[in-house]
C-alpha positions as CSV (number, residue, x, y, z in Angstrom):
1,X,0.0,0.0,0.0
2,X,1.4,2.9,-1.1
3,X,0.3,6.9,-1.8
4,X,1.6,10.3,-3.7
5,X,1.2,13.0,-2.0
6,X,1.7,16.7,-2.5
7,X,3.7,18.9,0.6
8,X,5.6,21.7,0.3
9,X,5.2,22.1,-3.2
10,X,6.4,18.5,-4.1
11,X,5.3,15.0,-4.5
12,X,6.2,12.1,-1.9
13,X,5.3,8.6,-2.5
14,X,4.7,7.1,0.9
15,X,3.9,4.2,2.5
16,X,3.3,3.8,6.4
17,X,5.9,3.1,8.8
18,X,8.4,4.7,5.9
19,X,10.5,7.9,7.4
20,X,10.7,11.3,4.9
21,X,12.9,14.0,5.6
22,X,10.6,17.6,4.0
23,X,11.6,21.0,3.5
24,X,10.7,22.6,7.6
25,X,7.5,22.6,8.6
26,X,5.6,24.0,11.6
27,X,4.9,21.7,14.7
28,X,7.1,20.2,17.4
29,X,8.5,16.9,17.7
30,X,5.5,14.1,18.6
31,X,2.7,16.2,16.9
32,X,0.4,14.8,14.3
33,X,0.5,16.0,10.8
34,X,-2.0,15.3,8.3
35,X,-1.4,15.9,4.5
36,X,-5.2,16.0,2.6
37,X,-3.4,16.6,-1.0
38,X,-3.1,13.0,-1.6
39,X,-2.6,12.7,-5.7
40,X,-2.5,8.7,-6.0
41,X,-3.5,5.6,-3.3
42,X,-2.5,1.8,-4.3
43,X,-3.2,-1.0,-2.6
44,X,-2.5,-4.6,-3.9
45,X,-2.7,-3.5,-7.6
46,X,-5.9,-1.4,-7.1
47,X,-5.0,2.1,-7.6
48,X,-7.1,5.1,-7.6
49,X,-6.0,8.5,-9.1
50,X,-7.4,12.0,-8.2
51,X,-8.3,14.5,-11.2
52,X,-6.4,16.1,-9.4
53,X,-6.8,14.9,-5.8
54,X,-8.2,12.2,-4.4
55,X,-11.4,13.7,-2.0
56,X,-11.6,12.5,1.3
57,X,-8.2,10.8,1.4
58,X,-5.5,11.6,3.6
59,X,-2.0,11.0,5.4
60,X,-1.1,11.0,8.8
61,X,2.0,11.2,9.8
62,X,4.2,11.9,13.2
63,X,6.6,14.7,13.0
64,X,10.1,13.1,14.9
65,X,12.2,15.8,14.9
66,X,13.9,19.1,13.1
67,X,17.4,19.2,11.7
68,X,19.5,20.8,9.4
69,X,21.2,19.2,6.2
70,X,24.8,18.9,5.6
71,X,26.3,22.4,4.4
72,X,27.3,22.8,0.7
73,X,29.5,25.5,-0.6
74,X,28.9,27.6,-3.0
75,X,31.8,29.4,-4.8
76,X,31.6,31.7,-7.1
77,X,34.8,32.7,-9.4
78,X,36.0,35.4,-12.3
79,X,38.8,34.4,-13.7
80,X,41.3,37.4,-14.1
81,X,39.0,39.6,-12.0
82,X,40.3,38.7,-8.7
83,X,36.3,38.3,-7.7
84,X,35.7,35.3,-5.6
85,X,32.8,34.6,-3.6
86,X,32.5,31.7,-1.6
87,X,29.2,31.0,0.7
88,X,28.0,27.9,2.5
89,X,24.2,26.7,3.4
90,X,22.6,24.4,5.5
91,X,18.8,23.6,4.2
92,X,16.1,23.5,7.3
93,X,14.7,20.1,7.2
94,X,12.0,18.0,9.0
95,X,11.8,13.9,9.1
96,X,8.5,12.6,9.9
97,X,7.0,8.9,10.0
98,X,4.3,7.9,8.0
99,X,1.9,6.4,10.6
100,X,-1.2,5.4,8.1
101,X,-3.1,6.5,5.0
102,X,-6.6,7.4,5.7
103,X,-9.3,6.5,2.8
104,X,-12.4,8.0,2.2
């Protein structure tokens, strides 16, 4: 049994007990999220596609924790200009566990 949903602006399959890592979201570690925008649900071969959602369907999901992800560099460089830039960033991220998938 798996599903497609739509957080943040992008598409997650999921299936429950599965662990996701999402852009930050709001909420505290142990609280309950629930995603509604659920784009696809398939279970044993039977699948079911929303034009565009699926109405009445929905994730639930248990939001573990918040961390940030590894830092990448970003260097920027012109050559015989002596211009050199260099920056790092660290994404805000959130890992939550998919605790069922909720049909109508």
């Amino acid at each position: 049994m798996y599903a497609i949903i739509k957080a943040n602006g992008k598409q997650y399959k999921v299936e429950p007990g599965q662990k996701i890592e999402l852009d930050r979201m709001l909420g505290e570690p142990g609280d309950m999220v629930s995603f509604d925008e659920v784009i696809l649900y398939s279970n044993e071969g039977e699948s079911s596609v929303g034009t565009p959602l699926l109405s009445g369907c929905s994730v639930k999901a248990e939001l573990l924790e918040h961390f940030r992800a590894p830092k990448i560099v970003v260097f920027k460089m012109k050559r015989r200009k002596r211009n050199r830039v260099k920056r790092g960033h660290r994404q805000e991220k959130t890992r939550l566990r998919i605790s069922e998938i909720v049909l109508a």
